[in-house]
Backbone as CSV, one residue per row, in Angstrom:
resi,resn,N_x,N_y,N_z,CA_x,CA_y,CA_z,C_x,C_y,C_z
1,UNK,0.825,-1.178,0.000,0.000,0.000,0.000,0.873,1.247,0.000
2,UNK,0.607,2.366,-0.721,1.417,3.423,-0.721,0.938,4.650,0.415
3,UNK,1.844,4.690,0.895,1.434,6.137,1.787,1.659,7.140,1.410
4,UNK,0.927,7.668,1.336,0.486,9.162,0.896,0.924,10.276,2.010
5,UNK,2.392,10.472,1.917,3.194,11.590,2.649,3.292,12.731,1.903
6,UNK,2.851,13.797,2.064,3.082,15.019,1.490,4.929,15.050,1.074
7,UNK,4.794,15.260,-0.651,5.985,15.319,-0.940,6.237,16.897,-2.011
8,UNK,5.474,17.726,-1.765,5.373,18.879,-2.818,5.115,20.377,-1.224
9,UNK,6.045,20.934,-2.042,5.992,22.396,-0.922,4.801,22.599,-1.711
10,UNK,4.648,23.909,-0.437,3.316,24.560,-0.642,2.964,25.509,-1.977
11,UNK,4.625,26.187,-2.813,3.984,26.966,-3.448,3.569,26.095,-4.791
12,UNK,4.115,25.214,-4.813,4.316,24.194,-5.812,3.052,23.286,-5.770
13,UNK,2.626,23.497,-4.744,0.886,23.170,-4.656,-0.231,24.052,-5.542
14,UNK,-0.197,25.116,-4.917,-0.683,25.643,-5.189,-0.744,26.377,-6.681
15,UNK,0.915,26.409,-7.147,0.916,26.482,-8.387,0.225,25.112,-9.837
16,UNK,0.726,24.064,-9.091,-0.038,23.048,-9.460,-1.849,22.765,-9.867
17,UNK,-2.237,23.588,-8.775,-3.721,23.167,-8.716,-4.061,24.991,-10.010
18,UNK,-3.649,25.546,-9.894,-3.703,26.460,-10.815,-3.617,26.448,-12.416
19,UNK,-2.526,25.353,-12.157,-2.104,24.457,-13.961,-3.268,23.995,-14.285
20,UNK,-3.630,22.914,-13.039,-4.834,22.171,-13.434,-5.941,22.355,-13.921
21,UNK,-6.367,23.250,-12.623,-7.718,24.274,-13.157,-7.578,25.065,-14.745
22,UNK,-6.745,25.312,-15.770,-6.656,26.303,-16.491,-6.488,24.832,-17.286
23,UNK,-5.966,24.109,-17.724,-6.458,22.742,-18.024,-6.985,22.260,-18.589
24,UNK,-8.161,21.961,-17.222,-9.256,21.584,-17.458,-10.188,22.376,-18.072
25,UNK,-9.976,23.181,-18.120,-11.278,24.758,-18.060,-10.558,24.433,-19.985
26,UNK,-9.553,24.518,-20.564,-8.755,24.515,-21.632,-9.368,22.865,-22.481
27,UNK,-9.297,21.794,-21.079,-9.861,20.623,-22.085,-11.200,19.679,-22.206
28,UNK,-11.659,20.166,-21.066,-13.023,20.595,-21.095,-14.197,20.925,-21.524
29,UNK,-14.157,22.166,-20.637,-15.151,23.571,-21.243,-14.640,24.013,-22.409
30,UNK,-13.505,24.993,-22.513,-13.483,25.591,-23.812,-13.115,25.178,-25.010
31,UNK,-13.276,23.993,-25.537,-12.850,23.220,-26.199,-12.815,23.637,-27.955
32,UNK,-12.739,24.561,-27.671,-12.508,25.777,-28.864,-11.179,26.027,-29.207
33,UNK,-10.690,25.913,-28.192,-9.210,26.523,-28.457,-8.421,25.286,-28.886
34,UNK,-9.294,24.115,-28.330,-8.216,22.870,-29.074,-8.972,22.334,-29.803
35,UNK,-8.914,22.119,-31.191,-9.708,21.640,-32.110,-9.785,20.168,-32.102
36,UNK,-8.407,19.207,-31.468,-8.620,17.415,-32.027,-9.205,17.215,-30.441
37,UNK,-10.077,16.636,-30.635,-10.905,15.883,-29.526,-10.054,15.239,-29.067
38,UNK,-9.383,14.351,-29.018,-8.191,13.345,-28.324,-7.614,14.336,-27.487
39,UNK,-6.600,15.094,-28.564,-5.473,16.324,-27.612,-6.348,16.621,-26.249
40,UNK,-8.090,17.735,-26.942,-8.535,17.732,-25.585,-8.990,17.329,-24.706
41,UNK,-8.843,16.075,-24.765,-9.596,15.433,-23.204,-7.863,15.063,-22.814
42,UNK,-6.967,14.569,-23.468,-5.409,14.459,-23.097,-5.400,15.915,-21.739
43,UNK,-5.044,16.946,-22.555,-5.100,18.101,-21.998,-5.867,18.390,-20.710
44,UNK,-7.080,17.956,-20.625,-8.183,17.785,-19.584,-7.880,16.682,-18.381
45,UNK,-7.587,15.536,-19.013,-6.801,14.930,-18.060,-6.203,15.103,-17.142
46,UNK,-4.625,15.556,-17.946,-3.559,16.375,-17.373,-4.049,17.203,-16.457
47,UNK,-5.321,18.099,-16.784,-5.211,19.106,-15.584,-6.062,18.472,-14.112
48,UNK,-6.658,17.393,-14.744,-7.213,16.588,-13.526,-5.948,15.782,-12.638
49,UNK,-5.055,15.446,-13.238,-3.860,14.774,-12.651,-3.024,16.164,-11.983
50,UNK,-2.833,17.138,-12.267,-2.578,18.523,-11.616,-3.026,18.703,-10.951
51,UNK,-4.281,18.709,-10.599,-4.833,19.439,-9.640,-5.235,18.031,-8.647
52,UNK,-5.625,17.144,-8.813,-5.583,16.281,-8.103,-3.900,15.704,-6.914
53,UNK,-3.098,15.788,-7.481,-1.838,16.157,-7.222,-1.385,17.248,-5.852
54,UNK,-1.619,18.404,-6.999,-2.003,19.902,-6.172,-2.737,19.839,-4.802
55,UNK,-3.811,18.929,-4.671,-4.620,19.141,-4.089,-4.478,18.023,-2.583
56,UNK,-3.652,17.143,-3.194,-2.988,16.208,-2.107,-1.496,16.700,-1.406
57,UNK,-0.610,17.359,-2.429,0.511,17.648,-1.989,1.308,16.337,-1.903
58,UNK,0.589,15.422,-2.802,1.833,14.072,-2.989,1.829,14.138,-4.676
59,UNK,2.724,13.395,-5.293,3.159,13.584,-6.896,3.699,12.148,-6.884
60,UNK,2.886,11.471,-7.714,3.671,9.982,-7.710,4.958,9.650,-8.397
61,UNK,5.037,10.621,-9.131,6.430,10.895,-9.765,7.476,10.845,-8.581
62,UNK,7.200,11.849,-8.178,8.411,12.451,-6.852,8.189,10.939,-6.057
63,UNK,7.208,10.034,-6.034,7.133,9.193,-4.977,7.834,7.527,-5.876
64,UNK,7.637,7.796,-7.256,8.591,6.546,-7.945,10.328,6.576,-7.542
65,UNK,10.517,7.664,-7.932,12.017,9.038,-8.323,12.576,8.538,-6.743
66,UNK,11.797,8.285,-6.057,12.261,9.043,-4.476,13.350,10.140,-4.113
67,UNK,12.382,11.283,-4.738,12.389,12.606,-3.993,11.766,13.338,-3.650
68,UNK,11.881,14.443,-2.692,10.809,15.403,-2.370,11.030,16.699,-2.650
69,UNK,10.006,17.415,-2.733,10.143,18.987,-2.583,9.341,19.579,-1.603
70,UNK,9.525,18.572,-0.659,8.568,19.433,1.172,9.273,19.283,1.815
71,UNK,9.744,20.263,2.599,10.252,20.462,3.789,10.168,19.731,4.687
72,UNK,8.986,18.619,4.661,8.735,17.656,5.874,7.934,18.458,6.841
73,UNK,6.708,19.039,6.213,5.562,19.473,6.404,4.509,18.062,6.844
């Protein structure tokens, strides 16, 4: 089972969940701006994996990699 230790500082959170949101809103909703249906739900994804991320303050990347960017928050 993986434990879910906060491995992302805070601004990097928060910048994260910001990616996401703009994203999603990008693959989504405005789906104007990206014309191939694939790209945008890809894109939409991504910002669900961002902000989901963001929103935990763990990154499974950083948790394969074993490294962190938290202070041990």
């Amino acid at each position: 089972m993986i434990q879910l230790s906060k491995n992302i500082r805070p601004i990097e959170r928060g910048i994260r969940s910001l990616v996401g949101l703009l994203l999603i809103y990008l693959g989504f909703i405005d789906t104007s701006m990206i014309p191939d249906a694939l790209f945008s739900f890809l894109v939409g994804m991504f910002g669900v994996a961002n902000l989901t991320s963001g929103l935990l303050g763990w990154c499974p990347m950083y948790h394969l990699t074993r490294t962190t960017a938290s202070d041990g928050e």
